[in-house]
N, C-alpha and C positions, 0 to 999 in steps of 0.2 A: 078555198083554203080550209086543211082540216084544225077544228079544232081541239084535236089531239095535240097536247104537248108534247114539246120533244123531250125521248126519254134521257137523253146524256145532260140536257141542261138541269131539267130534274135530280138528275143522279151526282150531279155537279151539285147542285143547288143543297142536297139531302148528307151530302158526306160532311163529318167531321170535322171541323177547323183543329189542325196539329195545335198542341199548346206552345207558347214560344219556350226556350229550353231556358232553364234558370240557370242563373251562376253558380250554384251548388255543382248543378249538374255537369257544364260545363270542367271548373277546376278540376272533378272525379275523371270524367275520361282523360283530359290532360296530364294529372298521375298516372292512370294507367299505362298513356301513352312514354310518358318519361321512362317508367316502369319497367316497359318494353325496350325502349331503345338500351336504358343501362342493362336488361341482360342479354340482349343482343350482342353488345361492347365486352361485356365480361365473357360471352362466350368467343368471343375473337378473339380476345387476349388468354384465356385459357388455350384457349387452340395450338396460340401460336407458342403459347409457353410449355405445353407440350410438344409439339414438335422440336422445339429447341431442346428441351429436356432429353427429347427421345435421340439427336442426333449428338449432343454430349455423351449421352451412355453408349452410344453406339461405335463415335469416335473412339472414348475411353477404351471402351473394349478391345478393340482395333491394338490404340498403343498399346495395350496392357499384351496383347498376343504377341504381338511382335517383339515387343521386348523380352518375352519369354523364352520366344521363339529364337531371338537373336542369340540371350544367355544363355540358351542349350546346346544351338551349333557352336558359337565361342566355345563352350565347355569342353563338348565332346571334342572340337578342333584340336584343345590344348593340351587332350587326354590323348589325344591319336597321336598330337606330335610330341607328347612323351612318352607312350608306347612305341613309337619307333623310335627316340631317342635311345631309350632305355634296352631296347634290344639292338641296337646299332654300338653301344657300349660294349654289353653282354659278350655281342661278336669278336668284338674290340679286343677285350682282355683274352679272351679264348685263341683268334688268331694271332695276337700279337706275344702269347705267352708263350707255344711251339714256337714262333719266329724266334726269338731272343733265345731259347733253349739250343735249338738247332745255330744260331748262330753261334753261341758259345762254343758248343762241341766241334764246330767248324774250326772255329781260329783255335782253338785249343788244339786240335789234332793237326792244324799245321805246322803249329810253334813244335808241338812234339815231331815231326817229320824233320823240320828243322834244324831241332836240336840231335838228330841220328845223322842227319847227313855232315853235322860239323864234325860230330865227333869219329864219322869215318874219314874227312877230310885232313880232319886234326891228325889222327894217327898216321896215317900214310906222311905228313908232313911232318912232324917232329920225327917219329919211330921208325917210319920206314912198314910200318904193319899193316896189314888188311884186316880190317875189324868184319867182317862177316856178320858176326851180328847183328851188328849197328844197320848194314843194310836189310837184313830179315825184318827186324821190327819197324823199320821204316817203311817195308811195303806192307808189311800187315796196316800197321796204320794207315795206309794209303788207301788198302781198302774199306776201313772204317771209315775214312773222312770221305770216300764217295758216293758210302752208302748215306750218311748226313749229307753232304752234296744234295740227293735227291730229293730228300724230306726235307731240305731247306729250299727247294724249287718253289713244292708245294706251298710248303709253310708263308713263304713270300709271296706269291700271289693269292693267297686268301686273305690275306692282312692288305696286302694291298686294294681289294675289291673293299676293304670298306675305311680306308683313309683316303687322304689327300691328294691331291695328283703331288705337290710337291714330295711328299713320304715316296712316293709310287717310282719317280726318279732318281732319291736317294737310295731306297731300295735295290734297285739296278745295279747303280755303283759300285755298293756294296758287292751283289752279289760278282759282280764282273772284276772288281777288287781280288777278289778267295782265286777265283780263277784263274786269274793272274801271277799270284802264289801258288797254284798247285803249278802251273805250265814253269813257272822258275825253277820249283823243286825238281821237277821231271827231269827241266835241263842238267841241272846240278847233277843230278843223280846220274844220269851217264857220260857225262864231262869224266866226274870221277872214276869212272868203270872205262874208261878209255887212255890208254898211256899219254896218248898227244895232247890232253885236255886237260887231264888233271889239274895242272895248274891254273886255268880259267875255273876249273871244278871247285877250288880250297879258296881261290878270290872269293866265286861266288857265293859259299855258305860263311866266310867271313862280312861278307856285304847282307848277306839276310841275317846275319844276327846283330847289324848293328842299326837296322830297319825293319825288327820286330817290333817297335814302339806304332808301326803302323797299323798291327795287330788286333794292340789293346785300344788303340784310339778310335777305330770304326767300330768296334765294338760296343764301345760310350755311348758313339752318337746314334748305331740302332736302337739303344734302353732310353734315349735323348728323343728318339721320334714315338718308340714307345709309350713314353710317360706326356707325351705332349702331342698326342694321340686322344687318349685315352682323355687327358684334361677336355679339348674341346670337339670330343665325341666325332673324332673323323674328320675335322673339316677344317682344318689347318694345320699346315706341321711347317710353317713357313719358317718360325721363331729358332729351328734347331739349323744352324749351320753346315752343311756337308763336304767335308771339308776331306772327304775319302780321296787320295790321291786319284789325276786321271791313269790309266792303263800303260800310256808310251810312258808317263814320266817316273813310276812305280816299277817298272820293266827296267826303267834303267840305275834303278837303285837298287836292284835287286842280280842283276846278271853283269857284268863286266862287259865295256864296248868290246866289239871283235875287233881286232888289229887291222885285219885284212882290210875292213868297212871303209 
């Protein structure tokens, strides 16, 4: 056996005893450690108080666009539908001012045809005369009121493209009404010019002038669809009555039944 010592028990033997740790020592790292753990906690709660923070603003921003966004479409929506409101007006009064124009000159140049075929009716029946005149100015007029005829074709279907359907059917009437008195007048006018008629001829312009009241009264109710048109910008004209006779029953207040019939 050597007696060389062993060099680890030596080495063992030769090292340091650690000193035991004191209570100072101790409580210091245990603050440290606390120390630690609270900024650990406050960075967690920083963190997370930042993400909250950051996803409020982020929300916020969000609503804040949208409601921008909403109050601008709304806007501009309420702007476009007063720009076509306001030009659907515009239209309004433009087409419905010819209409009423044209209509007036219509029923006016009827009533005036009217009034030439009684007074050639009248004379052939009291006097015995043939007014020649009476009938010259009656065809002049006759082609005055179908050159308005034509411009009232138009004039009524432009007014009509931007009203109501109910306006758009009174319309109609109306013009199918004028029609109806030009086609009585015609008759009239050669009942008279024919020996055998005459007398159906002097009924019939006695019968149109005591149903020229039917005249002035469609004529009301076009400036009636007109005015209440124009109030609620095209889109209803239900409120105005039309009250324009129909065509058979107008026909028969205006021409004399035929005997024969």
């Amino acid at each position: 056996m050597s007696d060389t010592p062993d060099p680890s028990i030596e080495e063992t033997a030769a090292a340091p005893v650690a000193a035991p740790e004191t209570a100072a020592e101790k409580a210091e790292r245990r603050r440290w450690w606390q120390l630690m753990r609270f900024m650990k906690r406050e960075g967690e709660k920083r963190d997370r108080s930042m993400m909250f923070n950051a996803a409020v603003t982020v929300g916020t921003t969000a609503l804040v666009a949208f409601t921008a966004m909403y109050a601008t479409l709304s806007t501009t929506n309420k702007n476009l539908n007063e720009t076509r409101r306001g030009a659907r007006v515009v239209a309004l009064v433009e087409e419905w001012s010819v209409t009423v124009a044209d209509a007036s000159s219509a029923i006016e140049l009827l009533g005036q045809r009217a009034n030439d075929l009684w007074a050639y009716g009248a004379a052939i029946e009291q006097q015995g005369v043939i007014l020649d005149e009476a009938l010259r100015n009656e065809a002049s007029k006759e082609t005055s009121y179908l050159k308005v005829r034509q411009n009232l074709a138009f004039s009524t279907a432009k007014a009509g493209l931007v009203s109501s359907d109910v306006t758009n059917t009174c319309l109609d009437k109306f013009v199918t009404m004028l029609d109806t008195w030009q086609n009585a007048l015609n008759w009239t006018r050669s009942s008279l010019q024919v020996e055998e008629s005459i007398q159906s001829g002097i009924e019939a312009v006695t019968m149109q002038q005591d149903n020229r009241v039917a005249l002035s009264d469609s004529l009301t109710i076009v400036r009636s669809l007109a005015r209440t048109e124009l109030a609620t910008a095209g889109s209803d004209g239900s409120s105005v009555k039309c009250n324009i006779p129909d065509e058979d029953k107008l026909w028969a207040k205006l021409i004399p039944a035929d005997p024969a019939a």
